[in-house]
C-alpha positions in Angstrom: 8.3 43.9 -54.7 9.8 46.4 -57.7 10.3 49.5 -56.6 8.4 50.7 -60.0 6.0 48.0 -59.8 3.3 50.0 -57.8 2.8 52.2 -61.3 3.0 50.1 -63.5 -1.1 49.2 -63.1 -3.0 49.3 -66.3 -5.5 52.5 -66.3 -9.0 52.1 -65.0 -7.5 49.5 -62.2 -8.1 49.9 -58.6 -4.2 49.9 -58.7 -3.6 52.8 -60.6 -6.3 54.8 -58.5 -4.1 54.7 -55.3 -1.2 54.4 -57.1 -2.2 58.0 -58.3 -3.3 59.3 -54.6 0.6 58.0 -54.0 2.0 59.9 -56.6 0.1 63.0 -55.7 1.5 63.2 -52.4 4.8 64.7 -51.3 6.2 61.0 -51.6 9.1 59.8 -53.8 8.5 56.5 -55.7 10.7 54.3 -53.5 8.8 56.0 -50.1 5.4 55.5 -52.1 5.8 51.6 -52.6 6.6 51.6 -49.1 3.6 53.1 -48.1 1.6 51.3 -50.2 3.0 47.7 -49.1 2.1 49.1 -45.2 -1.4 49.2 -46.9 -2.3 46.5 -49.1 -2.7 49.1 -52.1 -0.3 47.3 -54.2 -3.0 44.7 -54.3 -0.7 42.1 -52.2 -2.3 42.5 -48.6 -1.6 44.8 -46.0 2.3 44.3 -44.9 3.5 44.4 -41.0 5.9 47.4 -40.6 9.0 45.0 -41.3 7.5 43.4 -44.1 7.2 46.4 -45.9 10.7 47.7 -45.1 12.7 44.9 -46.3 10.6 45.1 -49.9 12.1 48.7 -50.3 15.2 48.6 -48.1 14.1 50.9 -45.5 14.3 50.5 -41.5 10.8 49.6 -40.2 10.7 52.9 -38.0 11.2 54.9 -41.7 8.3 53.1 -42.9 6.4 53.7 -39.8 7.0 57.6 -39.8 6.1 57.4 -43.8 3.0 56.1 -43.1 2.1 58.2 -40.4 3.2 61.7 -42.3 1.1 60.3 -45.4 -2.2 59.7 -43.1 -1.8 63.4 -41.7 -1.3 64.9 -44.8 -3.6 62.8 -47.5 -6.9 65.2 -48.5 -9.4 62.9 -47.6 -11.7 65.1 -49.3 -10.2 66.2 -52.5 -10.8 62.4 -54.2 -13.1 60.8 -55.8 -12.5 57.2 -56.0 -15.3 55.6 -58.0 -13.2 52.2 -58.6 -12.6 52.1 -54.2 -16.3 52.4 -54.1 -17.1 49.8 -56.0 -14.6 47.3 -55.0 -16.1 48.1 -51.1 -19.4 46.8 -52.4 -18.3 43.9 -53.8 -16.4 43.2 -50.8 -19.5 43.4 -48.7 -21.6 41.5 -51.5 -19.2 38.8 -50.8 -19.0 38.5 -47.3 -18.7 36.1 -45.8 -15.7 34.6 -47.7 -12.0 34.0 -48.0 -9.7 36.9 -49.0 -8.5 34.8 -51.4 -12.0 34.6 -53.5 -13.2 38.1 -53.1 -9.3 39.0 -54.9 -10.3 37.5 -57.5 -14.0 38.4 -57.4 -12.6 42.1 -57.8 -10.4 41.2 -60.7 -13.5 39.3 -62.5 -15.2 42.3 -62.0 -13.1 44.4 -63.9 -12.2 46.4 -60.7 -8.8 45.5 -60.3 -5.9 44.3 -62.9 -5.2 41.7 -60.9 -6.8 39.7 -57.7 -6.4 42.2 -55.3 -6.7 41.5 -51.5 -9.6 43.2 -49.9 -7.2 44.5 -46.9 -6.0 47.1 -49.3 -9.4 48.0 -50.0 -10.8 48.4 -46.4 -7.6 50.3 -45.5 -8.2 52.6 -48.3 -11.5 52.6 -47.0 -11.0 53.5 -43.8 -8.7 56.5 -44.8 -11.1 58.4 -46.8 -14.0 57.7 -44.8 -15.7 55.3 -46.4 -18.4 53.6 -44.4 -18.6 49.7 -43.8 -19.3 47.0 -41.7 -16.9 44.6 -43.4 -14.0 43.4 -41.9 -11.6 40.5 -41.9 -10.1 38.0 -39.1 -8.0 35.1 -40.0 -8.2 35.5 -43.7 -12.1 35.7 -44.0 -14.0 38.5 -44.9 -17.0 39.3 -42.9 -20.0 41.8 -42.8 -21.1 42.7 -39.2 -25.0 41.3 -38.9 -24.7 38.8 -41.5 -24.8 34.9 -41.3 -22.2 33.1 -39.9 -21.9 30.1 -42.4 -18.7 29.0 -41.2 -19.3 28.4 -37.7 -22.4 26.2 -39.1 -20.1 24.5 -41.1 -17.8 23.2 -38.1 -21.1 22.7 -35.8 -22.0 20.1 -38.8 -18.5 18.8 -39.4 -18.1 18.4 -35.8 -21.3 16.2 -35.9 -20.7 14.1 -38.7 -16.5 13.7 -38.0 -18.3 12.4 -34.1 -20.4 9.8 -35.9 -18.4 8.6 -39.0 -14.9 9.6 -38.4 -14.9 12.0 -41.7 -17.8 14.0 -43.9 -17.6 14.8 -47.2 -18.1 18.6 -48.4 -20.9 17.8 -50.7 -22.9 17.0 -47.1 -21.7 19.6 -45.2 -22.9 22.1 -47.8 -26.3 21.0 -48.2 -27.0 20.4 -44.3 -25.5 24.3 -44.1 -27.3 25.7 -46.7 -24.0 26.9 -48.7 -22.6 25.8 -52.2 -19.7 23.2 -52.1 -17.0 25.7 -53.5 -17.9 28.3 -51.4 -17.9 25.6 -47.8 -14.8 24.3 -49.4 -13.3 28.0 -48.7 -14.3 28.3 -45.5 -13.3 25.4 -44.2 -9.8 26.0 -45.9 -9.5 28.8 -43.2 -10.6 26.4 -40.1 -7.5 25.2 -38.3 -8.8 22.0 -36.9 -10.0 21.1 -40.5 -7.7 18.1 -42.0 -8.0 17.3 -45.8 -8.6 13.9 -46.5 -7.7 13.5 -50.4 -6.2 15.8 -53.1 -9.5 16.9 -54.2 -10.5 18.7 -50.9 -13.8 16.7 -50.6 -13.6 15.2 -47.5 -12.1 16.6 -44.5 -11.6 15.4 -40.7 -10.8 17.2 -37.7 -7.8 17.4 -35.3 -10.6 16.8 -32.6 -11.4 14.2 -32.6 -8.6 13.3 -35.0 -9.6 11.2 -37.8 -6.4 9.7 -38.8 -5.8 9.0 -34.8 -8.9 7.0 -34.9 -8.4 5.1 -37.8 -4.7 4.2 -37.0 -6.0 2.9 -33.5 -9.2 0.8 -34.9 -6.2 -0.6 -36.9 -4.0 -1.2 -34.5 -6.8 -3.6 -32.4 -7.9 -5.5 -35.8 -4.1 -6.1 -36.4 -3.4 -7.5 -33.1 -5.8 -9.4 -33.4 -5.9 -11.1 -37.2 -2.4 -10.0 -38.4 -3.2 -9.8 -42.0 -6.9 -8.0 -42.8 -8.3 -7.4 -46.7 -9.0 -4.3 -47.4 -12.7 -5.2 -47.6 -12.6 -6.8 -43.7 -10.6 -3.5 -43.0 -13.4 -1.3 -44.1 -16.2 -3.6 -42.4 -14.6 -3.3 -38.7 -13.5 0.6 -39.4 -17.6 0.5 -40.1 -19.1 -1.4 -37.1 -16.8 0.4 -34.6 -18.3 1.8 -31.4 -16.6 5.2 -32.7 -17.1 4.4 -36.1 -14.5 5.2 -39.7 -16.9 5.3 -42.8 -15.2 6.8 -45.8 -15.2 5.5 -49.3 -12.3 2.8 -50.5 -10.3 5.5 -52.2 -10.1 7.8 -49.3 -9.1 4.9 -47.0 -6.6 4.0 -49.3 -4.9 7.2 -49.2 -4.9 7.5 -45.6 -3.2 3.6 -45.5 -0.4 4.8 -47.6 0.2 7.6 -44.9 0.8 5.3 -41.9 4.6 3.9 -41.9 3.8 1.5 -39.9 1.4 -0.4 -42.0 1.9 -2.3 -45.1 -0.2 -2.3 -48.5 -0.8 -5.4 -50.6 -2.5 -3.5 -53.5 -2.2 -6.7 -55.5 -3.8 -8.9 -53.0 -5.7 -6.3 -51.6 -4.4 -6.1 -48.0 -2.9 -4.8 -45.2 -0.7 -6.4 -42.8 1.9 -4.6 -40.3 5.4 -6.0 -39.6 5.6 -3.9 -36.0 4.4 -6.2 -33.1 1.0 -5.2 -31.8 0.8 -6.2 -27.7 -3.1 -7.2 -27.5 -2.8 -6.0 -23.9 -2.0 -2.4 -24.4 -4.4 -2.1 -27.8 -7.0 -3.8 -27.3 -9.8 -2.7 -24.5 -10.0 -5.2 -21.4 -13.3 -6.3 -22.6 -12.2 -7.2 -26.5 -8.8 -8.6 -24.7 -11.1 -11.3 -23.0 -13.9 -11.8 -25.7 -10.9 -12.3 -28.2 -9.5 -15.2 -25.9 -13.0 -16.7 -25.8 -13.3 -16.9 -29.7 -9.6 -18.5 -29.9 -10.7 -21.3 -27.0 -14.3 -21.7 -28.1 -14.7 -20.6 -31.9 -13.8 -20.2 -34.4 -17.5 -19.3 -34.9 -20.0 -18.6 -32.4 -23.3 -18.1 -32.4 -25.1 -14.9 -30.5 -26.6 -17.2 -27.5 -23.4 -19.6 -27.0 -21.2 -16.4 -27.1 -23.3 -14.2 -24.1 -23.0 -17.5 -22.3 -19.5 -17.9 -22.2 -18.8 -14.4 -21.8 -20.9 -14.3 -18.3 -19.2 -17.4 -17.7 -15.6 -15.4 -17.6 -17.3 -12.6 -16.0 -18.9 -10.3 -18.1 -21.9 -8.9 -18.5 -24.7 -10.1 -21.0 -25.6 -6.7 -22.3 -21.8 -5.8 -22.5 -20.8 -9.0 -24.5 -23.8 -8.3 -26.4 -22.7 -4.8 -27.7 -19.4 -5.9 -28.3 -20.5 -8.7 -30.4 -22.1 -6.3 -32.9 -19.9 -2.8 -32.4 -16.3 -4.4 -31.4 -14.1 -3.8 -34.8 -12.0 -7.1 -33.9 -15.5 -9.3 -34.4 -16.9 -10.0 -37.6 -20.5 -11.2 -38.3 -20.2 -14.4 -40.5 -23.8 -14.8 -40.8 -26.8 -13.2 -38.8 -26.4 -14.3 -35.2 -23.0 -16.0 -35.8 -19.6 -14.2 -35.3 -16.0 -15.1 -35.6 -13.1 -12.8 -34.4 -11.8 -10.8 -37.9 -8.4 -11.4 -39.6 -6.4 -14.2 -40.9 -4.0 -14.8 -38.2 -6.3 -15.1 -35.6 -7.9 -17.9 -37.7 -9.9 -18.7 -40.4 -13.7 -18.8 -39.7 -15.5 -21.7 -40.8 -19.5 -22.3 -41.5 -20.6 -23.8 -38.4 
């Protein structure tokens, strides 16, 4: 930060109104930008004790005692800050939301000459008295009593990341009762959020991880068939037990973040040059219902393949379920299955 910078604000800012409680005080310019770093007034957020020292060359105990003699000495009572006052009510009109947004907010409103971060504002607060019940943790802005949108958010998220392996923002907006821009901010601030595209529209979550689903349902199709279309990919990322759905594009992009797979765009596939040990990706059950389709397919129908699977020792309701959730199985035709991928080997009309 200049030096000068802090009084440089354009008139009628929030800026220049600390700026000029700065400048009243006993405070040199270099000691007042200081001081005003410590704060946030300088419209940048509140600095740690070092942070602000290294912007004006000072020792972080100098800044400390700067602050500390300015807080003793400041007339909380000789000021009136009409632009402070308002920027604290639009702080609290726009709780809850990031720091980020209610900058700008203050800027839009003609408060501030720039976004300026609200930490400046409830520090400035705080000094003079100024009654609130907003706050801020972890870069949100909060009102004490108010709704709590974002933990409705990631009760939603965690729901629909459970069932589908991903949701987009659109849905967790309307099944929240927020708009999209203002979810998409919140959920900006979760940590075990994970952005799916460019466009922040769909997000997973680090648990469970979306990308560490998809790579294994992969994994156990590739074993398996080798060489999968990106249509045959998407069908067994659907009918998992623990199920992918997310449209084309976004499955695209996650693909071309995996090393270890290879995209065909031209053919439309994907295929993997690693070697995939059936035994260590696939689940004992699949293991054995994908040696049953190689011996007795390549098609079976839903009767034939319950028999044979009791016949090599499992259970009728287990080969059942597999039949119809395992990704590695494909449904040819109602009742009829085949195991999915070209290596394994093509399925014919029985």
């Amino acid at each position: 930060m200049s030096q000068h910078s802090l009084f440089t604000a354009p008139s009628g800012t929030l800026e220049r109104e600390l700026a000029d409680v700065l400048r009243a005080s006993r405070l040199d310019e270099r000691q007042a930008s200081a001081v005003a770093a410590r704060l946030g007034w300088d419209g940048r957020g509140a600095s740690t004790l070092q942070q602000a020292a290294l912007a004006v060359g000072y020792t972080r105990e100098r800044v400390r005692q700067l602050e500390a003699s300015f807080r003793d000495e400041v007339p909380r009572d000789h000021y009136r800050l009409p632009l402070l006052d308002r920027a604290l009510r639009a702080v609290e009109e726009c709780a809850p939301d990031a720091c980020s947004h209610v900058g700008i907010v203050l800027q839009e409103r003609g408060i501030s000459g720039a976004p300026f971060d609200p930490t400046g504002v409830l520090s400035a607060a705080g000094l003079f008295d100024r009654p609130t019940s907003a706050s801020i943790r972890r870069g949100l802005v909060e009102v004490a009593g108010a709704p709590a949108p974002t933990r409705t958010l990631v009760a939603n998220a965690r729901k629909l990341v459970s069932a589908r392996g991903a949701a987009a923002v659109v849905d967790l907006a309307r099944a929240s009762g927020v708009e999209p821009a203002r979810a998409r901010r919140l959920l900006e601030l979760v940590p075990d959020v994970i952005w799916l595209d460019e466009q922040r529209s769909w997000i997973g979550l680090r648990v469970p991880n979306t990308r560490r689903r998809l790579d294994g349902i992969l994994r156990k199709m590739l074993a398996v068939g080798g060489r999968l279309t990106l249509t045959d990919a998407e069908e067994g990322l659907r009918r998992s037990y623990r199920p992918v759905v997310l449209p084309p594009a976004i499955l695209r992009s996650l693909y071309d973040g995996m090393q270890w797979l290879d995209v065909d765009a031209r053919r439309g596939e994907i295929s993997t040059e690693i070697e995939l040990d059936r035994s260590r990706v696939l689940s004992p059950v699949e293991e054995r219902l994908a040696a049953m389709f190689v011996d007795h397919g390549p098609t079976l129908a839903f009767a034939e393949a319950v028999e044979l699977g009791t016949e090599i020792g499992l259970n009728r309701n287990t080969v059942g379920y597999y039949l119809t959730h395992a990704p590695v199985i494909k449904t040819v035709r109602p009742g009829r299955y085949a195991l999915r991928g070209a290596a394994a080997y093509e399925p014919v009309a029985a």
